[in-house]
C-alpha positions in Angstrom: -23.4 2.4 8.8 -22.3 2.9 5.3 -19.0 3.2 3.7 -20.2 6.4 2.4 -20.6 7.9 5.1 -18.1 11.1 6.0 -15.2 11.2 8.8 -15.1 15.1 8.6 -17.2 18.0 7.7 -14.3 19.1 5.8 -15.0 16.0 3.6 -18.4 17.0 2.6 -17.4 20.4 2.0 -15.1 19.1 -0.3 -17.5 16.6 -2.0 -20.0 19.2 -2.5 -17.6 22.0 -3.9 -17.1 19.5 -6.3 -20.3 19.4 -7.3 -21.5 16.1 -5.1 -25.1 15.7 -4.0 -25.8 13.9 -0.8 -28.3 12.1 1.0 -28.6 11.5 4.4 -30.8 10.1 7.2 -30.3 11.5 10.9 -32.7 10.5 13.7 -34.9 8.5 11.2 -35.5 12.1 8.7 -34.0 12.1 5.8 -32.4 14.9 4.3 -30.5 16.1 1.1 -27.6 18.7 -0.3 -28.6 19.2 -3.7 -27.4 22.3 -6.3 -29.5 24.0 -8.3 -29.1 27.5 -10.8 -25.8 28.0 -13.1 -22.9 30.0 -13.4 -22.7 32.7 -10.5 -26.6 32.2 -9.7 -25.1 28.7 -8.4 -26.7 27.7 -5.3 -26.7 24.8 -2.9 -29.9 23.6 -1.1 -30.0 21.4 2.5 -33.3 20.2 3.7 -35.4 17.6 5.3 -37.4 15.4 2.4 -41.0 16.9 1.6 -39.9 20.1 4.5 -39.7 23.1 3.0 -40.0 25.0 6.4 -36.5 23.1 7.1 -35.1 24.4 3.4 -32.0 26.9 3.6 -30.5 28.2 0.7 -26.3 28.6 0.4 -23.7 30.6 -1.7 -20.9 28.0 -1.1 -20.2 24.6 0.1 -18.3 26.2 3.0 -21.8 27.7 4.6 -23.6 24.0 4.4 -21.3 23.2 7.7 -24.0 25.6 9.7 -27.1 23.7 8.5 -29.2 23.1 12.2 -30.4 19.8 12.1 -32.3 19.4 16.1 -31.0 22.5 17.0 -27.2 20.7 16.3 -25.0 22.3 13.7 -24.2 19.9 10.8 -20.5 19.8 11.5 -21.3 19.0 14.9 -22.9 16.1 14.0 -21.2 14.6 10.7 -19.7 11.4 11.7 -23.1 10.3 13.0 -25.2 10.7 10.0 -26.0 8.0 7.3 -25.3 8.4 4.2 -28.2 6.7 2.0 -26.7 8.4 -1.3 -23.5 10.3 -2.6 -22.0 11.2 -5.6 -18.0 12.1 -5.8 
């Protein structure tokens, strides 16, 4: 595992308010948090590489915790993904 990787979901949450962009691989798929727009169209983005079926668009960090990932929540499953990339 890799130093990156996050003890908490709070931690992510945090990262990501910040502005942080993650990647992450869980049961072999990688994944990625990634913003996109500006000002109060600001937007954050979770999905599965090259799935847009598994896409979900957010208003805040906060919401990102809900992302289902194999029918598990993301903050249920935090401390067991890899982080491949992070910034923050």
């Amino acid at each position: 595992m890799s130093n990156d990787n996050f003890k908490s979901i709070e931690e992510l949450i945090d990262n990501v308010r910040r502005g942080g962009e993650v990647e992450f691989v869980y049961n072999n798929k990688q994944y990625s948090i990634t913003h996109f727009g500006e000002g109060q169209e600001k937007q954050i983005q979770v999905m599965e590489f090259y799935n847009y079926d598994s896409l979900v668009i957010y208003k805040s960090a906060n919401e990102i915790s809900e992302y289902i990932i194999e029918s598990e929540k993301l903050k249920d499953i935090i401390t067991k993904i890899e982080v491949t990339f992070r910034c923050f």
